[in-house]
LUMKOL-593786 format. One record per residue (C-alpha): residue in one letter; z negated, x negated, y negated; residue number from 0. Coordinates in nm, 4 decimals. Layout:
N
pt aa = A, pz = Z, px = X, py = Y, i = NUM
...
! end
This chain:
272
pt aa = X, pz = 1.3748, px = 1.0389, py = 8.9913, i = 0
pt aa = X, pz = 1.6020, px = 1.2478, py = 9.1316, i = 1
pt aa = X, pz = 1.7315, px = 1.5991, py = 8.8918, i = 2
pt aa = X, pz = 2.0918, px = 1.8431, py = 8.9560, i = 3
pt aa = X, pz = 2.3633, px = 1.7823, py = 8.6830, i = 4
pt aa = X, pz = 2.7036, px = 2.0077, py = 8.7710, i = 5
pt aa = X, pz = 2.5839, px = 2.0403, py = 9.1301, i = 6
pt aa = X, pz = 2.6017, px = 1.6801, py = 9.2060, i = 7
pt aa = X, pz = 2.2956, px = 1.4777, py = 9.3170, i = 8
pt aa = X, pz = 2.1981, px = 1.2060, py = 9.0643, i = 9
pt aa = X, pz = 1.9620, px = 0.9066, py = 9.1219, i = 10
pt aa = X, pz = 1.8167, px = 0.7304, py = 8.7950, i = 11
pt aa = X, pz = 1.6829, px = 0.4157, py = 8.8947, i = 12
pt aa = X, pz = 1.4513, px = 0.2173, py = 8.6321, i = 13
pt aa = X, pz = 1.6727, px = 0.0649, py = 8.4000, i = 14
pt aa = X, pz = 1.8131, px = 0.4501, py = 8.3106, i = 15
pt aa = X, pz = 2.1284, px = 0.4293, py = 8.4939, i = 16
pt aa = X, pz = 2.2720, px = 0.7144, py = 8.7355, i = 17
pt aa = X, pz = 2.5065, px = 0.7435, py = 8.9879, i = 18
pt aa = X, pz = 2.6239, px = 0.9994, py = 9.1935, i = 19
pt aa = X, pz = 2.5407, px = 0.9927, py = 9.5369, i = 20
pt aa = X, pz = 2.8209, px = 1.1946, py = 9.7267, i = 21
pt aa = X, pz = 3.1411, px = 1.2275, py = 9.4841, i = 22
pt aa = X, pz = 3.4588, px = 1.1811, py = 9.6514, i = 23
pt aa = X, pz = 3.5832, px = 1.1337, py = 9.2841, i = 24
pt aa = X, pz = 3.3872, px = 0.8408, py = 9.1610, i = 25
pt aa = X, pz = 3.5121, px = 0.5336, py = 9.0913, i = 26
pt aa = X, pz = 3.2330, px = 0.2626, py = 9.2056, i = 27
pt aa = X, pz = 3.4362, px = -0.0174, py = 9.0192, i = 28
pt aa = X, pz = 3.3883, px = 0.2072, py = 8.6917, i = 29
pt aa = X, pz = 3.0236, px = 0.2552, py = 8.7592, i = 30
pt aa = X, pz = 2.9332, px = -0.0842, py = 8.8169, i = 31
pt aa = X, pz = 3.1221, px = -0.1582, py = 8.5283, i = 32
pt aa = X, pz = 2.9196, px = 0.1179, py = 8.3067, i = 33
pt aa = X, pz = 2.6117, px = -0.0294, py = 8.4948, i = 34
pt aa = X, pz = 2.6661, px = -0.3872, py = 8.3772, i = 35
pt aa = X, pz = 2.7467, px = -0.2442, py = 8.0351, i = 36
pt aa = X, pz = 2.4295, px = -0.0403, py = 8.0399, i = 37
pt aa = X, pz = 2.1787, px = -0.3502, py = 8.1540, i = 38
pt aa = X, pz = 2.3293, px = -0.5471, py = 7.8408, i = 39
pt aa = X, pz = 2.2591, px = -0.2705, py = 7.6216, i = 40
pt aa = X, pz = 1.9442, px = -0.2184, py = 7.6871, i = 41
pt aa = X, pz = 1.8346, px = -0.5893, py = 7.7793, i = 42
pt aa = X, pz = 1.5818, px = -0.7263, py = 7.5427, i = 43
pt aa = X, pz = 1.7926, px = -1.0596, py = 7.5148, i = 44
pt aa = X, pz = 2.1096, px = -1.2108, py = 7.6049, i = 45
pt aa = X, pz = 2.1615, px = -1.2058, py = 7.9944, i = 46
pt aa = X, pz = 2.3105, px = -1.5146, py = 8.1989, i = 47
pt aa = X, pz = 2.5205, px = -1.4264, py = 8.4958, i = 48
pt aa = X, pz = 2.2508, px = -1.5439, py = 8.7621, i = 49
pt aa = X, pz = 2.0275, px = -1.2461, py = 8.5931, i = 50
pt aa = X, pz = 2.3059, px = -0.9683, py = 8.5425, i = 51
pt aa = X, pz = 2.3945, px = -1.0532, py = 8.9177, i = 52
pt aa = X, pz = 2.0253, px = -0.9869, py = 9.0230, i = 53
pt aa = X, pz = 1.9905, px = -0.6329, py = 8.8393, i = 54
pt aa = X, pz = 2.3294, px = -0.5231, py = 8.9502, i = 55
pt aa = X, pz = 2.3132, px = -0.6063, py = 9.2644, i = 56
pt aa = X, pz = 2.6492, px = -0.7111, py = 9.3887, i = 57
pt aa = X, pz = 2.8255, px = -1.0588, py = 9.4600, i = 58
pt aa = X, pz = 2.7990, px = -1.3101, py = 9.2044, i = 59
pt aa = X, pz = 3.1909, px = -1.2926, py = 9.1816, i = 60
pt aa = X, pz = 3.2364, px = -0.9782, py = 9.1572, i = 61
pt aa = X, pz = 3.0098, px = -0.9136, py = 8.8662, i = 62
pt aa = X, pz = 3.1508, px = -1.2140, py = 8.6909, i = 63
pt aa = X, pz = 3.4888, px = -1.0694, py = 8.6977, i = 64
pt aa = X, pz = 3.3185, px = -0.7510, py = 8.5457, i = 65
pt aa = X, pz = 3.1244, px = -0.9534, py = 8.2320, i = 66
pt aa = X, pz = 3.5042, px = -1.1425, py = 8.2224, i = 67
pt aa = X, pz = 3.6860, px = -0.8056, py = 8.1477, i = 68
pt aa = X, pz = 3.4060, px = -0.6262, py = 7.9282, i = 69
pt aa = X, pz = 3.4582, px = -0.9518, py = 7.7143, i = 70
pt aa = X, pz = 3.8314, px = -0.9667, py = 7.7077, i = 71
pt aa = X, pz = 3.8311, px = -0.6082, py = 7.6431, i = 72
pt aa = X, pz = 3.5566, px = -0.6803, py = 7.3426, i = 73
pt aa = X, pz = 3.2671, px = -0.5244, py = 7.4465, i = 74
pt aa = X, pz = 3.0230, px = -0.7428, py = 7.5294, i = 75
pt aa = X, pz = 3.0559, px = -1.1671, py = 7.4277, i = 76
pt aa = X, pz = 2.9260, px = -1.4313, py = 7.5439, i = 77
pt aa = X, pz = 2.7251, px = -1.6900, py = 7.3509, i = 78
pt aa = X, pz = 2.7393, px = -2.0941, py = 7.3671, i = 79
pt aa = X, pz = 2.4627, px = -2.0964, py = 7.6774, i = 80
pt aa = X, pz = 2.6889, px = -1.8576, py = 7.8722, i = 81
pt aa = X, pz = 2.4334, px = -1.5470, py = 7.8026, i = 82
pt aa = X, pz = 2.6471, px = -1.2089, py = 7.7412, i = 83
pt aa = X, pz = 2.5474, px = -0.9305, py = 7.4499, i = 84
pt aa = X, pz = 2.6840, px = -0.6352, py = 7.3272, i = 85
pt aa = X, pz = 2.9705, px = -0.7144, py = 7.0425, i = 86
pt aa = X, pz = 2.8975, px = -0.6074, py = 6.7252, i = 87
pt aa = X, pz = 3.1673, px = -0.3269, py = 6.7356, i = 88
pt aa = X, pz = 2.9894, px = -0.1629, py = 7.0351, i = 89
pt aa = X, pz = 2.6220, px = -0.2432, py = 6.9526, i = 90
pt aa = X, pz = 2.5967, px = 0.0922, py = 6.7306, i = 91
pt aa = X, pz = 2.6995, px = 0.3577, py = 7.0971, i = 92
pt aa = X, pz = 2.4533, px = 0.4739, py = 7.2085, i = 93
pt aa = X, pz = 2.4152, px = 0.6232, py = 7.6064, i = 94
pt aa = X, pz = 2.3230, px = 0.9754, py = 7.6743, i = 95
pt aa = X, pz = 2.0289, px = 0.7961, py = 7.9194, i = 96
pt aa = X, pz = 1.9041, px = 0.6315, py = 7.5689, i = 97
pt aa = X, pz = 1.8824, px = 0.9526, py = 7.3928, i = 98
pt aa = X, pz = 1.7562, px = 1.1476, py = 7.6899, i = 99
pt aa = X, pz = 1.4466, px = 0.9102, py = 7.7106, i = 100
pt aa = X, pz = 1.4376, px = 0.9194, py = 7.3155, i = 101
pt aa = X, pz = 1.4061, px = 1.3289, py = 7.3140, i = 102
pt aa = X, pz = 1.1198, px = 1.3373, py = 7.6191, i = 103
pt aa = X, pz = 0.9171, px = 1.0816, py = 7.4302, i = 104
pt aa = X, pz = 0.9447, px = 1.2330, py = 7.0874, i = 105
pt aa = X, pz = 0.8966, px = 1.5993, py = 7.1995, i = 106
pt aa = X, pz = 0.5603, px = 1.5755, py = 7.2634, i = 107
pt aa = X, pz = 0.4779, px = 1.3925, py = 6.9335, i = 108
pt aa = X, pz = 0.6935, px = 1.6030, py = 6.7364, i = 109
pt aa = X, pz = 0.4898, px = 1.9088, py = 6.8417, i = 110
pt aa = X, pz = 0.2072, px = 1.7498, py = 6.7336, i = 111
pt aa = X, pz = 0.3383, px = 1.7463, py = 6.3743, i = 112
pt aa = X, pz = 0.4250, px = 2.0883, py = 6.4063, i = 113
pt aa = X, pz = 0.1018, px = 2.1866, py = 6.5203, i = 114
pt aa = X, pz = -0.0698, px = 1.9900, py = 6.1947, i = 115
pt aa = X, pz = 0.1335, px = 2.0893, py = 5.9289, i = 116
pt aa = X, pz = 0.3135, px = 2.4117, py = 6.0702, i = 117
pt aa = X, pz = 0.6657, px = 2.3338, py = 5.9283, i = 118
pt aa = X, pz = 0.9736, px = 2.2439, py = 6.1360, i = 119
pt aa = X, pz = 1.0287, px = 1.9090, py = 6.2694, i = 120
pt aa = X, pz = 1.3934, px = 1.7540, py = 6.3743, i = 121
pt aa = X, pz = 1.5334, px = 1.4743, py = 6.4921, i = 122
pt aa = X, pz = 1.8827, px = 1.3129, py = 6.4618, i = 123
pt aa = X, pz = 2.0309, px = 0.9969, py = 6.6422, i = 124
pt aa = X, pz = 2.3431, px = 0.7729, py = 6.5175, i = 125
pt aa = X, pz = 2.5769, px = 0.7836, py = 6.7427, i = 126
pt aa = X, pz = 2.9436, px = 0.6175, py = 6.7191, i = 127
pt aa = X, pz = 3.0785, px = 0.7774, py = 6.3815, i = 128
pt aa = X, pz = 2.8120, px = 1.0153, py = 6.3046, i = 129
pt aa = X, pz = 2.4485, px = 1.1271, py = 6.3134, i = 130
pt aa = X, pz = 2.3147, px = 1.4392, py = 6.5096, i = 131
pt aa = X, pz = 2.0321, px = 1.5826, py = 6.5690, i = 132
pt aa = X, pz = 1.9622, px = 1.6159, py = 6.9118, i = 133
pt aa = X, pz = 1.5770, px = 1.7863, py = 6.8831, i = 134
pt aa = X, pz = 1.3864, px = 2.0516, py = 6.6880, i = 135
pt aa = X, pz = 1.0425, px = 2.2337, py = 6.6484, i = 136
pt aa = X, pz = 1.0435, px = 2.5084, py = 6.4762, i = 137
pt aa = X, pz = 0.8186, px = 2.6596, py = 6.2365, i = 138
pt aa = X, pz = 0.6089, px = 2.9195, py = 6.3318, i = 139
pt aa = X, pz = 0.6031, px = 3.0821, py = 6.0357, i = 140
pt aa = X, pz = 0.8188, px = 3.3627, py = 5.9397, i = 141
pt aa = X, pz = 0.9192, px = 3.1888, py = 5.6334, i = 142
pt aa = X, pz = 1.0755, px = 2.8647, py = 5.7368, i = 143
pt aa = X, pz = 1.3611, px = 2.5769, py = 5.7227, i = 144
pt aa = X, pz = 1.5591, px = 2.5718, py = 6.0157, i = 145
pt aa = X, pz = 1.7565, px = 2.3189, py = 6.2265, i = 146
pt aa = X, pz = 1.9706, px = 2.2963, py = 6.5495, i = 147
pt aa = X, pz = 2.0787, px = 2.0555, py = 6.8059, i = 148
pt aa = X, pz = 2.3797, px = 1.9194, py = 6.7664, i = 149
pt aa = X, pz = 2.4360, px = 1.9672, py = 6.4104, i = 150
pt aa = X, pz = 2.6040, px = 1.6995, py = 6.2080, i = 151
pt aa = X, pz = 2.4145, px = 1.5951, py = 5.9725, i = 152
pt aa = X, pz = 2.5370, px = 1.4191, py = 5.5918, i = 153
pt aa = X, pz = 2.4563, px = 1.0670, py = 5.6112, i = 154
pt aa = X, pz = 2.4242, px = 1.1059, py = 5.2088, i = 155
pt aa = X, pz = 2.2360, px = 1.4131, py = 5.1528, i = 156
pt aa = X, pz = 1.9799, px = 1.5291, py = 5.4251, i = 157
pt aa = X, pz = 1.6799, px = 1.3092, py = 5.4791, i = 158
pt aa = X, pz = 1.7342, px = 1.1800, py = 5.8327, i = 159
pt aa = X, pz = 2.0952, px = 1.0988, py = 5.7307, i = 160
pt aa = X, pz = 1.9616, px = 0.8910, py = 5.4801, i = 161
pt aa = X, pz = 1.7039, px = 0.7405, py = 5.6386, i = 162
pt aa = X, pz = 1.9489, px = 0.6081, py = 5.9048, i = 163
pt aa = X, pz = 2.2353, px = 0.5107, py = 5.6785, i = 164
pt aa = X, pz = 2.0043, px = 0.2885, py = 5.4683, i = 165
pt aa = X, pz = 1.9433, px = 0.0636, py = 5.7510, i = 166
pt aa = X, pz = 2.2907, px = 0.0217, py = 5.8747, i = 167
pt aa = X, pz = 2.4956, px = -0.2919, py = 5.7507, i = 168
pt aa = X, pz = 2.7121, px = -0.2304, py = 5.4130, i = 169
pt aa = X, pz = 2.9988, px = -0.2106, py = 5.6434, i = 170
pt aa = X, pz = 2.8419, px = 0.0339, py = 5.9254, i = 171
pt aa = X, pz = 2.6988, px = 0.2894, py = 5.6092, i = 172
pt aa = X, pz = 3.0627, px = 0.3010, py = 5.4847, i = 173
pt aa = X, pz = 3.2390, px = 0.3974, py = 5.7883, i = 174
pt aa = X, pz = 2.9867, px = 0.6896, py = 5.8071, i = 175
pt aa = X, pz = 3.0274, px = 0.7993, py = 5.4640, i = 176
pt aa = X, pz = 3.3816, px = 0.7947, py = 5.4949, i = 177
pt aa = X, pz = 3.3789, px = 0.9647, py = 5.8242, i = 178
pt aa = X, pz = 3.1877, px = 1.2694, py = 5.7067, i = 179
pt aa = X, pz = 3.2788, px = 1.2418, py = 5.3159, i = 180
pt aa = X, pz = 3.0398, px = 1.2477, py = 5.0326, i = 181
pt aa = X, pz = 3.0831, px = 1.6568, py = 5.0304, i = 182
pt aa = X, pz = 2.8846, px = 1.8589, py = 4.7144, i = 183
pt aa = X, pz = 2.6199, px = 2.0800, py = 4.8951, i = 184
pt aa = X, pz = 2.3714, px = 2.1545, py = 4.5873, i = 185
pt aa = X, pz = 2.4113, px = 2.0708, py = 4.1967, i = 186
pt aa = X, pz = 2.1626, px = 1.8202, py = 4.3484, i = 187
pt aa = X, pz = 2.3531, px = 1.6380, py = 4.6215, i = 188
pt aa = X, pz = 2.4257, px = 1.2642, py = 4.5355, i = 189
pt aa = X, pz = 2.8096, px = 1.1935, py = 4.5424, i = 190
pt aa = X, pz = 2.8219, px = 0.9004, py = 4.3143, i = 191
pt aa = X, pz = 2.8633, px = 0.5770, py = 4.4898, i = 192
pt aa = X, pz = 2.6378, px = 0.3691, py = 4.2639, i = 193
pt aa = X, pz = 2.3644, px = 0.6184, py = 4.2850, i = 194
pt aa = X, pz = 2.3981, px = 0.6299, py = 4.6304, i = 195
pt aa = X, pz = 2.3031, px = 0.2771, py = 4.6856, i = 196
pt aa = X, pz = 2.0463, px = 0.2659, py = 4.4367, i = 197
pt aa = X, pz = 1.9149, px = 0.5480, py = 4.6943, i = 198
pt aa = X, pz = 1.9050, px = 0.3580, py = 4.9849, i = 199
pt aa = X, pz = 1.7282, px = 0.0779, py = 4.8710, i = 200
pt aa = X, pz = 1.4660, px = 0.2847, py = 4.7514, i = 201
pt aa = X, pz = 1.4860, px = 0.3800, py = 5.1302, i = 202
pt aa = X, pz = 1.4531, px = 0.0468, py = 5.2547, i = 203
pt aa = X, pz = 1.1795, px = -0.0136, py = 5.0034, i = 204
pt aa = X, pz = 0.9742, px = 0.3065, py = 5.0957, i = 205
pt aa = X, pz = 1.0522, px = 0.3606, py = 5.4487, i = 206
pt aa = X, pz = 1.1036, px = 0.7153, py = 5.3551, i = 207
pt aa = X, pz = 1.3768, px = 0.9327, py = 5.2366, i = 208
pt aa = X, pz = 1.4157, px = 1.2683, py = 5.0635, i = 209
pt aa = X, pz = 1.5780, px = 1.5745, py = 5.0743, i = 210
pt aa = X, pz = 1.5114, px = 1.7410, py = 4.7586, i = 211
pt aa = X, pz = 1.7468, px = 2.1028, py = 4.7645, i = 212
pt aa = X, pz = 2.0618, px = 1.7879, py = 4.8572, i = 213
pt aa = X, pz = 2.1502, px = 2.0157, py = 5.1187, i = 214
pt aa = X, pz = 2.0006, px = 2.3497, py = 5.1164, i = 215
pt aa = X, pz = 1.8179, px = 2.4983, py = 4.7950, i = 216
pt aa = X, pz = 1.4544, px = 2.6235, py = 4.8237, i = 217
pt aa = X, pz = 1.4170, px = 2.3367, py = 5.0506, i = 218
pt aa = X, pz = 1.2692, px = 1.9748, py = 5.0925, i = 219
pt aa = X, pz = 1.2534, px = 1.7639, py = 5.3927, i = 220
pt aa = X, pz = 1.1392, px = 1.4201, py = 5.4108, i = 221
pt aa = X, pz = 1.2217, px = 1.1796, py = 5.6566, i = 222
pt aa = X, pz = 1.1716, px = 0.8388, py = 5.7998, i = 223
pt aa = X, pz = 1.3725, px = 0.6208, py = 6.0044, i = 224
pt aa = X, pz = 1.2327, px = 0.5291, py = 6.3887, i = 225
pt aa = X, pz = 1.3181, px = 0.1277, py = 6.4829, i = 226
pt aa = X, pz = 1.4359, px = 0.0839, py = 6.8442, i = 227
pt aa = X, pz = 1.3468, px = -0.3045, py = 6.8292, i = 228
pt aa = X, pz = 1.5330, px = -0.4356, py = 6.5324, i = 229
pt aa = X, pz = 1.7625, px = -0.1117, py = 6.4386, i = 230
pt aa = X, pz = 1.7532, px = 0.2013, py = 6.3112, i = 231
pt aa = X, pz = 1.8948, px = 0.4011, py = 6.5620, i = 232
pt aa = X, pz = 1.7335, px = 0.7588, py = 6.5154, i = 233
pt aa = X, pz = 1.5119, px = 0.9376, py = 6.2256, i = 234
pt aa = X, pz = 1.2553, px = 1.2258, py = 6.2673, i = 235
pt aa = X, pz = 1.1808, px = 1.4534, py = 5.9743, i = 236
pt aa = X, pz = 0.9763, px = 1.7378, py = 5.8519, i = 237
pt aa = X, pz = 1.1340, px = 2.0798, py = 5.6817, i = 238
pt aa = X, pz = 0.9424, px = 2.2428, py = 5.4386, i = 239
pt aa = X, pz = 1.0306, px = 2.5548, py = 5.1853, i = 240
pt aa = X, pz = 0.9505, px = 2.4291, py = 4.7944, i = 241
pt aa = X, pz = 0.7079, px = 2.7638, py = 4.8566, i = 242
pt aa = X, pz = 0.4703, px = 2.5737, py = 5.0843, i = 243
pt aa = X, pz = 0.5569, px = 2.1910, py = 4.9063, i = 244
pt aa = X, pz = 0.2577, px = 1.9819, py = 4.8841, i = 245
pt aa = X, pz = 0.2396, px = 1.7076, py = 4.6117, i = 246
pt aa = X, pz = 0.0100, px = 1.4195, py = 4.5685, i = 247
pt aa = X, pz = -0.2080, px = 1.3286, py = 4.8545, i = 248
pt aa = X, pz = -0.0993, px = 1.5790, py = 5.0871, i = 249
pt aa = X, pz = 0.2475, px = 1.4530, py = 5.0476, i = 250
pt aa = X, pz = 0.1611, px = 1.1201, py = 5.1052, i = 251
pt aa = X, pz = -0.0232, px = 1.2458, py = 5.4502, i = 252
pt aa = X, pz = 0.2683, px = 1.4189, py = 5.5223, i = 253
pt aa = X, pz = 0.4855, px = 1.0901, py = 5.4899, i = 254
pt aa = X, pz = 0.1870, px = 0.8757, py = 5.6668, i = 255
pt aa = X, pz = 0.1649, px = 1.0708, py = 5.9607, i = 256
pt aa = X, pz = 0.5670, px = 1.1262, py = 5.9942, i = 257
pt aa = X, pz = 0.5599, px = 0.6886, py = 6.0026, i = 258
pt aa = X, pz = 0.3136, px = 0.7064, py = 6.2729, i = 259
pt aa = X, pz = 0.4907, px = 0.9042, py = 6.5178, i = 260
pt aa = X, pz = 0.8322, px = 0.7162, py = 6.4386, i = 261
pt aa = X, pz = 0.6334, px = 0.4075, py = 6.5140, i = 262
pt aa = X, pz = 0.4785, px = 0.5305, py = 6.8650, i = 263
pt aa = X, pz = 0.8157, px = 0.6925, py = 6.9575, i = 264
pt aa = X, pz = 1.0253, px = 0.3386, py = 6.8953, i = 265
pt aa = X, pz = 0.7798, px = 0.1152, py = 7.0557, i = 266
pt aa = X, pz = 0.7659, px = 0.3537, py = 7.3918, i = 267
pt aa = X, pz = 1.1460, px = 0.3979, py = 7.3809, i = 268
pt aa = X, pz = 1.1907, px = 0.0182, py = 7.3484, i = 269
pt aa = X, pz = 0.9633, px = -0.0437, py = 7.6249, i = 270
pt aa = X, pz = 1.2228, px = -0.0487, py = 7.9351, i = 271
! end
């Protein structure tokens, strides 16, 4: 696949990585280096340096000496066997390749819900100390919630920041908490600690989270969290006015049919 990105020719070969073709300023070493970083990340298991050598192409030296310094620098380690993964402190980054494939694979399916249920659908990704939503369908109707693409979103209060902070490790959910603070948006917005977790485990529990008028009043949006393999990496959710807010069944379809697309976009995007 070849696109134009700031008038320099890029090549994106199957495993989502790109270089440039004709840039005087590149530094190869880098880019192999970003390549070898890229093939852990999205590697399905632990790589020995007989396979990293094969994907990368180069000598077996030289991309030892790369896996050496990603380790000594702390980005990726290597296990007992000699197989290299991501460290824990880098596993949560995620590449702009990642969440290109994530938004052409949800699009479609998030116009779908549109199309159903006629309300506006977003989507937001965790990246390293934050979450952000990185696609939206709006409504058609005049009458509408509203989103846009690159907004931060409160890992406490909206529905896709919940649904991604609840599946995060004690230690990860903090960090983002404390990075965006638990600000007062609504009367309604949670900003006690205790209440707060109880909140997430319902999360957990449910698969589903809620934003009852947490961040904007008039408003509800319920989300759920999509798995890419075994994290939570991203969260799609619906926007509806309390106008137009269906209880009961139609809820519950609403929810149903939200879990079904999360499902088909995190087994397509973990499929690499």
């Amino acid at each position: 696949m070849v696109v134009k990105k700031d008038d320099v020719v890029l090549i994106a070969s199957k495993f989502k990585r790109m270089r440039p073709v004709d840039d005087k300023y590149f530094s190869k070493v880098v880019g192999k280096a970003l390549e070898v970083l890229e093939l852990i990340k999205t590697s399905a298991k632990p790589l020995s340096l007989n396979e990293a050598t094969q994907h990368i192409g180069m000598a077996k030296s030289s991309v030892f000496r790369i896996l050496h310094t990603l380790e000594i620098a702390g980005y990726i380690t290597k296990d007992e066997s000699g197989h290299y993964f991501l460290s824990s402190e880098v596993r949560p980054w995620i590449s702009r390749f990642f969440v290109d494939e994530l938004v052409e694979v949800a699009t479609p399916r998030m116009w779908e819900l549109c199309r159903r249920f006629s309300e506006t659908v977003s989507m937001g990704v965790l990246f390293d100390n934050h979450i952000e939503v990185v696609a939206v369908v709006e409504s058609p109707k005049l009458i509408r919630m509203g989103n846009t693409v690159g907004r931060i979103i409160p890992p406490h209060a909206s529905s896709i920041g919940k649904s991604i902070a609840a599946f995060q490790t004690e230690t990860r959910t903090e960090e983002l908490l404390r990075s965006y603070g638990l600000t007062r948006f609504t009367s309604k917005t949670i900003t006690d600690e205790i209440e707060l977790k109880a909140e997430f485990e319902k999360i957990r529990k449910k698969g589903v989270s809620f934003d009852r008028e947490e961040t904007t009043e008039m408003g509800t949006c319920v989300g759920v969290p999509i798995r890419i393999g075994d994290q939570v990496l991203a969260s799609m959710s619906l926007s509806i006015p309390n106008s137009r807010m269906p209880k009961g069944e139609e809820l519950q379809q609403i929810v149903e049919a939200l879990k079904a697309k999360a499902a088909e976009i995190g087994g397509m995007v973990a499929v690499r």
